[in-house]
C-alpha positions as CSV (number, residue, x, y, z in Angstrom):
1,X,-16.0,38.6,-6.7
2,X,-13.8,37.1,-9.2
3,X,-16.3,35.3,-11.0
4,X,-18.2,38.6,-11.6
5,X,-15.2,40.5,-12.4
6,X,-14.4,37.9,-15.0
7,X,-17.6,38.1,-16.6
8,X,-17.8,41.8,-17.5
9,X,-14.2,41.6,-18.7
10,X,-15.1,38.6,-20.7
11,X,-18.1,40.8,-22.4
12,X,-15.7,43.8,-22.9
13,X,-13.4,41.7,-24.7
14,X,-15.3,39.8,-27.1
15,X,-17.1,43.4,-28.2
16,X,-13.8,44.5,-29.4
17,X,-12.6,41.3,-30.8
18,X,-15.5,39.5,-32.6
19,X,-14.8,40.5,-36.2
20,X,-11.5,40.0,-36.0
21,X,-12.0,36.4,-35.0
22,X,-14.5,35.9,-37.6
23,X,-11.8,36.8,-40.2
24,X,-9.4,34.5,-38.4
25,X,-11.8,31.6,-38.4
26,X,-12.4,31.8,-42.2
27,X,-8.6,32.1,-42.9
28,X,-7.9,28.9,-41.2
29,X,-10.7,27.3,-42.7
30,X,-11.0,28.2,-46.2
31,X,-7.1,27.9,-48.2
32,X,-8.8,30.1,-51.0
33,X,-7.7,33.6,-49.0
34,X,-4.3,34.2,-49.3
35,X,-4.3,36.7,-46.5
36,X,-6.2,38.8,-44.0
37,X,-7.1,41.9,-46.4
38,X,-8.0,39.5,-49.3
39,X,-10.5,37.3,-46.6
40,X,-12.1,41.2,-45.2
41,X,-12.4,43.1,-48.9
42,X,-14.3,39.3,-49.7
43,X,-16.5,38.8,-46.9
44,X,-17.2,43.1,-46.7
45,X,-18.1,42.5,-50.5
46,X,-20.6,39.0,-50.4
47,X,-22.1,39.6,-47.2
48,X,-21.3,43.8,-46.1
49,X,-20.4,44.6,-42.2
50,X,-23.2,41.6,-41.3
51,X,-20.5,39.0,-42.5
52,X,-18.3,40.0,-40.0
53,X,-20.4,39.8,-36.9
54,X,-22.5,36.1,-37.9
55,X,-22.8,33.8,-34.6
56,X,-22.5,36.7,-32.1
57,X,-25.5,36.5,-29.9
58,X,-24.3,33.4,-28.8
59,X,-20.3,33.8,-27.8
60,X,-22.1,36.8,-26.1
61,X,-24.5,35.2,-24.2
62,X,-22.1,32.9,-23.1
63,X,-18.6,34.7,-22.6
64,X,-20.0,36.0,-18.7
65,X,-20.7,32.6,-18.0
66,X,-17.5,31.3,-19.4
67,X,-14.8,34.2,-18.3
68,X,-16.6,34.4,-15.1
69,X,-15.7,30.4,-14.5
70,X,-12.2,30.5,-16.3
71,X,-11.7,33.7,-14.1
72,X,-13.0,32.2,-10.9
73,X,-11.3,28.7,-11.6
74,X,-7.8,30.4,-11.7
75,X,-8.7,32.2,-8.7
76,X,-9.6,29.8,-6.9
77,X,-7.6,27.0,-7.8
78,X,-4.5,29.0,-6.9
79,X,-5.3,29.8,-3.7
80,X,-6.0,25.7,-2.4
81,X,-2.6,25.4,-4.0
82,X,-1.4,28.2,-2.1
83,X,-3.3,27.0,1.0
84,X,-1.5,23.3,0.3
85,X,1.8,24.2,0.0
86,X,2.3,27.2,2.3
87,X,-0.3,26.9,4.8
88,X,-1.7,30.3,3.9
89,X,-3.9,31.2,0.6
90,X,-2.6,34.8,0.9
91,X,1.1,33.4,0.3
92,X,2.5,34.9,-2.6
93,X,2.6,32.1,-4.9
94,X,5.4,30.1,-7.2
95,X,5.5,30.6,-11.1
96,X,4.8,27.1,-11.2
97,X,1.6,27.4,-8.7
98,X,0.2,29.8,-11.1
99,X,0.7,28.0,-14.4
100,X,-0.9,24.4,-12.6
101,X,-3.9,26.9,-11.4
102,X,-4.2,28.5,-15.2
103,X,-3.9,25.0,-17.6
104,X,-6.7,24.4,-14.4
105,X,-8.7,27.0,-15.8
106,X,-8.0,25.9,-19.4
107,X,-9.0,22.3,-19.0
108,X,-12.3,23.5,-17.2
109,X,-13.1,26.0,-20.1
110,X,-13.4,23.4,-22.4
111,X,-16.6,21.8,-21.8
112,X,-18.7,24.9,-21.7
113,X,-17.2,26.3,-24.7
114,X,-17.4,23.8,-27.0
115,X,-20.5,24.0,-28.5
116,X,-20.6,27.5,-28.5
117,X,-17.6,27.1,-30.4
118,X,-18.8,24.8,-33.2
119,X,-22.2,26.7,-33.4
120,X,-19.7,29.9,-33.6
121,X,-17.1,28.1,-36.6
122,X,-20.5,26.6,-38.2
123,X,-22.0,30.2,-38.8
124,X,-19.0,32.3,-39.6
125,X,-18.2,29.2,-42.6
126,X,-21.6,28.5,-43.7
127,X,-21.8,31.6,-46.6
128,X,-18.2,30.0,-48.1
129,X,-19.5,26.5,-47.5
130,X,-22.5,27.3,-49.5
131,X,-21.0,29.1,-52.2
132,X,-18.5,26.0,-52.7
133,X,-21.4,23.8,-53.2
134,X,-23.2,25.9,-55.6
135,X,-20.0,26.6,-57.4
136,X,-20.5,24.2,-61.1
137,X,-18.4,21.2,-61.9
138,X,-18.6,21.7,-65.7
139,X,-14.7,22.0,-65.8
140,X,-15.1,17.9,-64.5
141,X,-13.6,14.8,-67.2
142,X,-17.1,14.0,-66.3
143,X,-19.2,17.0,-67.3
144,X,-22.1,16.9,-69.6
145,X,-22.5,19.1,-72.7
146,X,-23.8,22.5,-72.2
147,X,-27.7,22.3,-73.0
148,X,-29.5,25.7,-72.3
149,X,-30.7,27.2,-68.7
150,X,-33.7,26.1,-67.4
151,X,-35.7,28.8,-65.9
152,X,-35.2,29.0,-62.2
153,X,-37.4,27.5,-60.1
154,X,-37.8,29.3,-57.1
155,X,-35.1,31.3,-54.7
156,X,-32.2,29.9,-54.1
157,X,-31.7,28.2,-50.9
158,X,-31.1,30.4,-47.6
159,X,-28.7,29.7,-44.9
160,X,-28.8,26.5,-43.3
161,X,-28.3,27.7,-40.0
162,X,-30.7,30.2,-39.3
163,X,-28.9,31.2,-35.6
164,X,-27.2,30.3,-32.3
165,X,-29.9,28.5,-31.1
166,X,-31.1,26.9,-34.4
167,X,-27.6,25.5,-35.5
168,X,-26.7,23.8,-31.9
169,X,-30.3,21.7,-32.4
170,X,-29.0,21.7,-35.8
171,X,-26.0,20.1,-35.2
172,X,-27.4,17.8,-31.8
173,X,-30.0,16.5,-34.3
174,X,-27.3,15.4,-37.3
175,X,-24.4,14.1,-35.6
176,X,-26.2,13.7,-32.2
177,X,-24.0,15.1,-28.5
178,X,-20.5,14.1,-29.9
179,X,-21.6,16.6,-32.7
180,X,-21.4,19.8,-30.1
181,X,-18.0,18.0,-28.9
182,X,-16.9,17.8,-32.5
183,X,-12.7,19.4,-31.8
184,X,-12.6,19.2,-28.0
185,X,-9.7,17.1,-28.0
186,X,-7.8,20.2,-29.9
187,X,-9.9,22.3,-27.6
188,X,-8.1,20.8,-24.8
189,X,-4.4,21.2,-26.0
190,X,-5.0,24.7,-26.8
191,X,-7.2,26.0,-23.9
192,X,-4.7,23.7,-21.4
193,X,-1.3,25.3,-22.6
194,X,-2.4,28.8,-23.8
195,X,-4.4,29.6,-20.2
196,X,-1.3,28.7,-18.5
197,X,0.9,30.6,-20.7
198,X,-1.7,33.6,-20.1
199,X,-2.0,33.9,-16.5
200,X,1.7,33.4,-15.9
201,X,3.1,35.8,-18.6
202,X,0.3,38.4,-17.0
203,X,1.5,37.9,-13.1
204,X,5.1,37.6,-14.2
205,X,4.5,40.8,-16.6
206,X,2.6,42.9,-13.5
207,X,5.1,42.1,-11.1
208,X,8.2,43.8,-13.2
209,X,5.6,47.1,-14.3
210,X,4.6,47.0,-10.8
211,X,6.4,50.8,-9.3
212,X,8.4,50.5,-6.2
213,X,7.3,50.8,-3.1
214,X,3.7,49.2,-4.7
215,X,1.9,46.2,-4.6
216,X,0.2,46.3,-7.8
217,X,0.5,48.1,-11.2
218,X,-0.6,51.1,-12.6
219,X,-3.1,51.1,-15.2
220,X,-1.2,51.6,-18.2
221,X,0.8,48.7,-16.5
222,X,-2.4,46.4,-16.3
223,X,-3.2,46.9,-20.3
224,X,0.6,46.7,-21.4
225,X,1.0,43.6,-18.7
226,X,-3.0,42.2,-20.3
227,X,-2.5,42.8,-24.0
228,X,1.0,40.9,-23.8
229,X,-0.2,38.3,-22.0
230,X,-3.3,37.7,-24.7
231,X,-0.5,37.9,-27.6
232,X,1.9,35.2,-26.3
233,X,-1.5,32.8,-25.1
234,X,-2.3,32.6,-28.8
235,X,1.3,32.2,-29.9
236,X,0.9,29.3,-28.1
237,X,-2.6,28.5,-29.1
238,X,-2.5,28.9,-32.7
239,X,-1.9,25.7,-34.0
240,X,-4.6,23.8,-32.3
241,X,-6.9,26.5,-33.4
242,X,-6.6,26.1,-36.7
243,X,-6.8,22.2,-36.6
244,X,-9.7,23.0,-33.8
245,X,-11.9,25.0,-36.3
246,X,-10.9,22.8,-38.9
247,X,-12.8,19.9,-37.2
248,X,-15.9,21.6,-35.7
249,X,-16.5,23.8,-39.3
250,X,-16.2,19.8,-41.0
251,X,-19.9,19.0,-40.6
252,X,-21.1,20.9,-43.3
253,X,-21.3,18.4,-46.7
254,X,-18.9,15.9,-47.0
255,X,-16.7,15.1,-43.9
256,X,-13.3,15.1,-44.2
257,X,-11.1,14.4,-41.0
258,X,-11.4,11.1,-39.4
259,X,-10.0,12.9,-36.2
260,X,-7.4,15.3,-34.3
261,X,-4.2,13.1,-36.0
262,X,-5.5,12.8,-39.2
263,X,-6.4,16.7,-39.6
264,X,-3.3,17.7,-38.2
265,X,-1.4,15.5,-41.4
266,X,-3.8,15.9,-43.9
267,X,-3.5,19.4,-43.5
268,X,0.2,19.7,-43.3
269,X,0.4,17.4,-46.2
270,X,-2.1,19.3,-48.6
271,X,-0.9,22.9,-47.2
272,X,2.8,22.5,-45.3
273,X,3.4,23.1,-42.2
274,X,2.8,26.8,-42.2
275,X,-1.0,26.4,-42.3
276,X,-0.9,25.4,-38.4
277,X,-0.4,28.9,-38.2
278,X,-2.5,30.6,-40.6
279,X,-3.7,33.1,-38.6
280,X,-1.3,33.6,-36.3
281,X,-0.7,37.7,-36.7
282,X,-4.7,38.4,-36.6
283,X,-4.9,36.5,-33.6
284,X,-1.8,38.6,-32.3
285,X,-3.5,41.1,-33.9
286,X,-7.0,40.7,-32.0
287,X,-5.5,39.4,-28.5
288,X,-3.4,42.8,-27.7
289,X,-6.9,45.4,-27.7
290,X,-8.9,42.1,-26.7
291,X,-6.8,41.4,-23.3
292,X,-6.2,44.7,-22.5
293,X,-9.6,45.4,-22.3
294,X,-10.4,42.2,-20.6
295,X,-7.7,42.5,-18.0
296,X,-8.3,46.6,-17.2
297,X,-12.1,45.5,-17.0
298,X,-11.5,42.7,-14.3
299,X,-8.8,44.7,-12.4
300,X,-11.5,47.6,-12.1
301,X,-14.6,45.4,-10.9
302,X,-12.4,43.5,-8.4
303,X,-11.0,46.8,-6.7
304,X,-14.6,48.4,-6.9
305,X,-16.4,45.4,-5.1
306,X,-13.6,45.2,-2.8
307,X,-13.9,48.9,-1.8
308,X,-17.7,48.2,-1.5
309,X,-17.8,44.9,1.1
310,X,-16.5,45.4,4.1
């Protein structure tokens, strides 16, 4: 049951969210935008309302899959705990039970959404890597002197990555399986912590909206208790997300982060240390609507299939 509940709340919540995080992405990718209205009014006006939605039809092909396990994994992980340590998986469990079962979760998430990540930071980047590339170097000590325009020869080049589907076998054929791996290790620190941080903050959060003389919350206490939760995961998340999307969007032309380290300086060193949170009050922003809808959704499947098995 909690697999499936975890999967329609996982759908729900990427619908809602999805442009936001393609804003997000290109913020923590690109240091030309010098906020989140100057990155929307420039991606509405090169690519219109498209822009915003570009890699989609993967993350939701893939969210069920991936809620359903992170869902399930939680789930499931906290009742052996709870089965361990108190004889009983119906015990009500310790703070510290449910943030072991959520980094649990967290750790697990990574390998099935990492290359549905990179294929995700690879498609929302591609029009800004493009447009760099195409961008003239005649302001260089090296430039040549202006001769006239030659007459164009042919279209201009289209996207590289055509889709989903067509920039994993992309990205598998270029830089081979470590390619679709390409920011796991950031992956890891920020799925590990933030999962924790968002189950516990979401029990802890239930329990004090939760009336007296109840066992569980209303619903206006589920999408207060859900949309907190989201915000303070990606408070905690943040950081690693920007050196995470950093790393899988540096495939595209010249490479440059040797790995998680070296990103992590190179870009506190070129930008200062606030860049390791650019993005930080869209992702607040997004995770509120995103988790209450999430959290409201699972709540709602898990009493409904309840009320249907016997």
């Amino acid at each position: 049951m909690e697999f499936a509940a975890g999967a329609i709340g996982g759908v729900c919540g990427v619908a809602v969210g999805y442009p936001l995080d393609t804003v997000k992405v290109r913020i923590q990718t690109e240091p030309k935008y010098t906020g989140i209205w100057h990155c929307v009014r420039d991606t509405y006006r090169r690519e219109r309302v498209w822009g915003f939605y570009r890699g989609l039809s993967l993350p939701v092909c893939t969210v069920s899959l991936v809620s359903s396990v992170s869902f399930g994994t939680y789930r499931h992980c906290l009742a052996h705990v709870c089965r361990f340590r108190y004889g009983s998986a119906d015990t009500k469990p310790a703070k510290m039970d449910i943030t072991l079962s959520g980094f649990a979760s967290g750790l697990v998430r990574v390998f099935l959404t990492s290359p549905t990540e990179v294929a995700k930071v690879r498609l929302q980047t591609q029009a800004q890597t493009q447009a760099q590339q195409r961008r003239p170097s005649a302001l260089g000590p090296s430039a040549a002197p202006p001769t006239c325009p030659a007459p164009a020869v042919g279209r201009a080049p289209g996207p590289k990555y055509r889709g989903p589907l067509h920039c994993l076998a992309s990205v598998a054929r270029e830089e081979g399986l470590r390619g679709l791996y390409k920011g796991s290790s950031a992956l890891l620190f920020r799925d590990g912590h933030s999962f924790a941080t968002y189950f516990l903050s979401y029990a802890v959060l239930c329990e004090q909206l939760t009336p007296a003389g109840r066992s569980r919350p209303d619903v206006l206490g589920v999408l207060v208790a859900g949309g907190c939760a989201g915000v303070l995961a990606w408070a905690v998340a943040t950081p690693m997300d920007v050196i995470k999307s950093r790393l899988q969007a540096d495939g595209q032309g010249q490479r440059r982060y040797r790995g998680l380290l070296h990103c992590v300086v190179t870009s506190v060193r070129e930008e200062g240390p606030r860049v390791l949170f650019k993005g930080l009050s869209l992702n607040c922003c997004r995770a509120f609507p995103v988790n209450m809808v999430v959290f409201v959704t699972y709540e709602a499947v898990l009493r409904l299939m309840q009320g249907l098995l016997p």
